[in-house]
N, C-alpha and C positions, 0 to 999 in steps of 0.2 A: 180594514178589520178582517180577522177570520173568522169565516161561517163554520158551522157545529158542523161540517161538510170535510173541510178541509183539516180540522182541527183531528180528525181520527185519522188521518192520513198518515201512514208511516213520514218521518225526517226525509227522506231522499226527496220524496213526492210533492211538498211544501211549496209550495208560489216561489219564485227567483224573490221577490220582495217582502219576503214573511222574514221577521224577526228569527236569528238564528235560535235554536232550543238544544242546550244539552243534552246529551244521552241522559237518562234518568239514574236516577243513584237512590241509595237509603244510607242516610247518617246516624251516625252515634255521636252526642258528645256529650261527654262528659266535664261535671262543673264543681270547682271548688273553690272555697272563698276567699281568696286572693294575697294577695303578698308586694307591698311597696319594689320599685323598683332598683331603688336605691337606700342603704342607713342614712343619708345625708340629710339634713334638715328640711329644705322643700320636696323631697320624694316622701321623704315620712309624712310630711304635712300634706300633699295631695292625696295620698290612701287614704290614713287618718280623715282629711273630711270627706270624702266620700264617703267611707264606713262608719262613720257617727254621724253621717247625715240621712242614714236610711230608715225611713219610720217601720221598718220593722225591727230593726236593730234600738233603737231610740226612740218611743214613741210619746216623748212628751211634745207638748205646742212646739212650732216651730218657733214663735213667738217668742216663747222664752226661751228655750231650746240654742236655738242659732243665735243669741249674741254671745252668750256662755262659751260655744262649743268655740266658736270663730275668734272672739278677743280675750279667750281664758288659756282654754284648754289646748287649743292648734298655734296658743305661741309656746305655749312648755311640752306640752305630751312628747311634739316630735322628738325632743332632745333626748329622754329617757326611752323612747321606745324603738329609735336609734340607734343607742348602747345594746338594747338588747338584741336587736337585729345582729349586730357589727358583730357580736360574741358566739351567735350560729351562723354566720356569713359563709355561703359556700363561692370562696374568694377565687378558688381553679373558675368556674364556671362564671363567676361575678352575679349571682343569683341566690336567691334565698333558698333553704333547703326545701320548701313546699314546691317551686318551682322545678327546683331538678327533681324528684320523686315524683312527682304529677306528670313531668315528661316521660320520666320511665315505665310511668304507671298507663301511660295512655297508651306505648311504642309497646310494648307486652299483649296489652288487649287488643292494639291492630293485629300483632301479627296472630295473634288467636283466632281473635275470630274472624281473620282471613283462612285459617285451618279450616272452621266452620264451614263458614258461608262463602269462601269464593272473592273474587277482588268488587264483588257490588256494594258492599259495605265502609264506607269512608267514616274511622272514627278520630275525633279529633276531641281538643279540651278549651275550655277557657274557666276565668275567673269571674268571678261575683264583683270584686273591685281591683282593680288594677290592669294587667294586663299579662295574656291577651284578654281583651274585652270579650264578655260575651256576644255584642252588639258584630262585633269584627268577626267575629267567627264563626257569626249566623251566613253572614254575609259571602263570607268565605265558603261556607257551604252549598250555597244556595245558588254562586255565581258558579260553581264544581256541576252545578246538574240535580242536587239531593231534592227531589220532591215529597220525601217524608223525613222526618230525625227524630230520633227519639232523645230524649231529653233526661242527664241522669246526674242528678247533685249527688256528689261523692259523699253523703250524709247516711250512717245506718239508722241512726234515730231520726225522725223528722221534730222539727222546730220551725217557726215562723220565721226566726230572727235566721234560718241556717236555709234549709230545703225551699222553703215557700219564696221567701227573698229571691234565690237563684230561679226559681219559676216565674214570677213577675219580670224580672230581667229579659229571659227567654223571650217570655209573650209581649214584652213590650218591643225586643227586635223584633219581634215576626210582623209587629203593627207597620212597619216599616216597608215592606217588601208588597211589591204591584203583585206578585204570584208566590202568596204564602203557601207553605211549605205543608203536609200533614205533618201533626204535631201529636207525641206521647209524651209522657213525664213517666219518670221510673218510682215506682212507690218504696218508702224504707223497707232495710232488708235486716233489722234489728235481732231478729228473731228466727233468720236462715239456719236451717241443720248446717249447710256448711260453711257460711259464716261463724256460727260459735263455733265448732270445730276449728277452723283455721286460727281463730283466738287462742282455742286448750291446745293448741299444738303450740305456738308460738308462746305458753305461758307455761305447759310443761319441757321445751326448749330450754328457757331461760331459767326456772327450777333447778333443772337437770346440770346445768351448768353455774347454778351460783356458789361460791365459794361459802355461805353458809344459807342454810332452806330459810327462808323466809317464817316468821312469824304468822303474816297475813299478806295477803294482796291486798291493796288499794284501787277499787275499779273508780278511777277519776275523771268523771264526763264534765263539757264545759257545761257553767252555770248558765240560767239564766233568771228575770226577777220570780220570784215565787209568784206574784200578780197573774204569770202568762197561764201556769196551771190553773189558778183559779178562772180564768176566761175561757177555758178549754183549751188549751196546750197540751199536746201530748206525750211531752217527750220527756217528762219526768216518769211517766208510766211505762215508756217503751224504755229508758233507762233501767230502770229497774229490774224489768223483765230482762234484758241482756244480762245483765249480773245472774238471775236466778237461772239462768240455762248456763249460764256459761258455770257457774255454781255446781250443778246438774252432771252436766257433760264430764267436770271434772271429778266428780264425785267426794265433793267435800263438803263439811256440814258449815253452820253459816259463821263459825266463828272462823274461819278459813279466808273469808272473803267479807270487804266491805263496799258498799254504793258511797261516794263523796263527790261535792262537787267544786269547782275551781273558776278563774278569773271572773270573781265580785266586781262590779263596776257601779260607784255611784251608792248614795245613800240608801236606797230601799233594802229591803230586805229579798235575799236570792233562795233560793233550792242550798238545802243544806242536807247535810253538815259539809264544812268548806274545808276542803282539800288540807289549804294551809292550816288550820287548827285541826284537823283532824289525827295529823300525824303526828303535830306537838302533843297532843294529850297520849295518842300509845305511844309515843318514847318514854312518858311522865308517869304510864301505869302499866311501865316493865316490857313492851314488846318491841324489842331494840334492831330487832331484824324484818323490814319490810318492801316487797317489790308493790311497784305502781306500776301498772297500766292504763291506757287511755282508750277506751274502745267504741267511743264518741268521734275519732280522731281518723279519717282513712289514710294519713299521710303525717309525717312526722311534720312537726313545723313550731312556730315561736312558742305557741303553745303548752307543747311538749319538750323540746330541746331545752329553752331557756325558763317558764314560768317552773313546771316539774321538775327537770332536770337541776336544776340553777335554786332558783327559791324557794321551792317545796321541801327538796332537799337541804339547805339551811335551813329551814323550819324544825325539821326533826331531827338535826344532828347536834341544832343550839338546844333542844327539849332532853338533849342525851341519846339518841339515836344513835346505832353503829353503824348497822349496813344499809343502806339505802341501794335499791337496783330497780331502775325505770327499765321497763319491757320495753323497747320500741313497736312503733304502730306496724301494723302488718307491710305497709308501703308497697313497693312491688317484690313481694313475696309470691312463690308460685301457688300457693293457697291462697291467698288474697286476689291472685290476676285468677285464677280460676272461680272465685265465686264473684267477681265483677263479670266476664265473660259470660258466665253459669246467667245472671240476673238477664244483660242483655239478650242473648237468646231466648231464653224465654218472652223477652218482653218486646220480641222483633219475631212470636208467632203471628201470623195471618197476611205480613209485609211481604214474605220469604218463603 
């Protein structure tokens, strides 16, 4: 064993038979929630019950829960959620569009904040469900030399079912490891001066460039049940508030912009008003020109490509809709990798 003696001993100095030790590092990684590996019917069905098996995602009884999800739902879902995969399939790379954006988005914040900080900073990504596993790229860090990581769910709103899930994962790899690592979690950045800004830029962009101005913006974050608010959820409040700055910032009054939300799941009742009726009724009461954005969203993905893009868009153009123009998500935008960058610095004071 080593004594508190030798344990302060610079690496050179260490016993011939002391366990080798890394140089020490400080990691980043960054986390978002995952993407099938394949459209094909058993890669849809291993995501698929992963991610409707997380009781933060799902939290009714397992009991009743798991026969439903396992002999109902993961013999049909995979098929239709497959289709929708196959129709944003990024087929060059053979990957889903969250994947290759997520990599660009991670390959941008290395070399940033290697400008920053110098080559001590190893930042890397993984997924909530799929792969890479979070689990895989603790490990990968930790076998690198990182004795502290900071931890940061690519989420600007926090939710249970989004940020906190990706935290439980985190800490359940670290349960794992003989010589856990110091551990930070990055708190939501919903509400960043330049996070909104990077938004009004990206939305007077696409303004600027659409072949006729928009009626209203559509600010479309994913749903989730209206229940989690009433237990303390916060992310219908921190929703909200990103609409009213970002509102703000661009200086327009509230008929200019609306809060809605999108992918309902399941009988209860969600956060409303929902996305897809919401845009049927203004095509219905005359505002026939409208962009969406997603600002819940840090990376383009099924989401957005296909539920928005795809049937949001038939919703309001079957209601008599003309223009429809989805903003893409900030993704690896130089405003985007500058206020992710922006966050980890700051959140890698007293490390560095």
């Amino acid at each position: 064993m080593t004594d508190q003696k030798s344990a302060n001993l610079p690496l050179a100095a260490a016993p011939a038979d002391h366990p080798k030790v890394k140089a020490p590092k400080i990691g980043v990684l960054m986390s978002n929630l995952g993407t099938p590996d394949n459209y094909d019917y058993w890669s849809m069905r291993r995501y698929l019950g992963e991610f409707l098996s997380d009781r933060r995602v799902i939290d009714y009884s397992p009991w009743l829960w798991q026969p439903l999800l396992q002999l109902i739902i993961l013999t049909k879902r995979p098929f239709s959620s497959g289709a929708a995969y196959k129709s944003i399939w990024n087929n060059e790379a053979n990957e889903s569009p969250l994947a290759t954006i997520t990599k660009a988005q991670t390959e941008a914040v290395r070399v940033e904040v290697a400008k920053r900080h110098g080559g001590e900073v190893m930042v890397e990504y993984c997924m909530r469900y799929g792969n890479p596993s979070t689990q895989s790229v603790v490990q990968k860090m930790v076998d690198a030399g990182c004795q502290k990581i900071l931890f940061f769910p690519l989420y600007p709103q926090y939710a249970g079912a989004t940020s906190a899930t990706a935290n439980d994962e985190f800490f359940r790899s670290l349960m794992k490891q003989t010589w856990q690592p110091t551990a930070r979690t990055v708190s939501p950045y919903y509400d960043r001066p330049d996070y909104i800004n990077a938004l009004a830029n990206s939305i007077e962009k696409a303004y600027a460039e659409a072949e006729v101005r928009p009626d209203v913006l559509v600010c479309s974050y994913h749903g989730v049940p209206k229940r989690y608010l009433m237990q303390g959820d916060p992310y219908h409040c921190q929703c909200q508030k990103t609409t009213r700055l970002l509102k703000e910032r661009l200086g327009w009054d509230d008929t200019q912009i609306v809060t809605t939300f999108q992918s309902k799941f399941g009988p209860e009742q969600w956060l409303q008003p929902y996305t897809v009726e919401e845009v049927a009724r203004m095509a219905e009461k005359g505002q026939k020109n409208i962009a969406v954005c997603a600002p819940a969203f840090s990376a383009d993905c099924i989401e957005t490509l296909e539920e928005i893009n795809e049937e949001i868009k038939e919703s309001f153009e079957h209601a008599g809709g003309e223009h429809f123009n989805y903003i893409p998500c900030l993704n690896d935008s130089e405003d985007h990798i500058a206020v992710l960058s922006n966050v980890i610095s700051e959140n890698l004071q007293g490390w560095i």
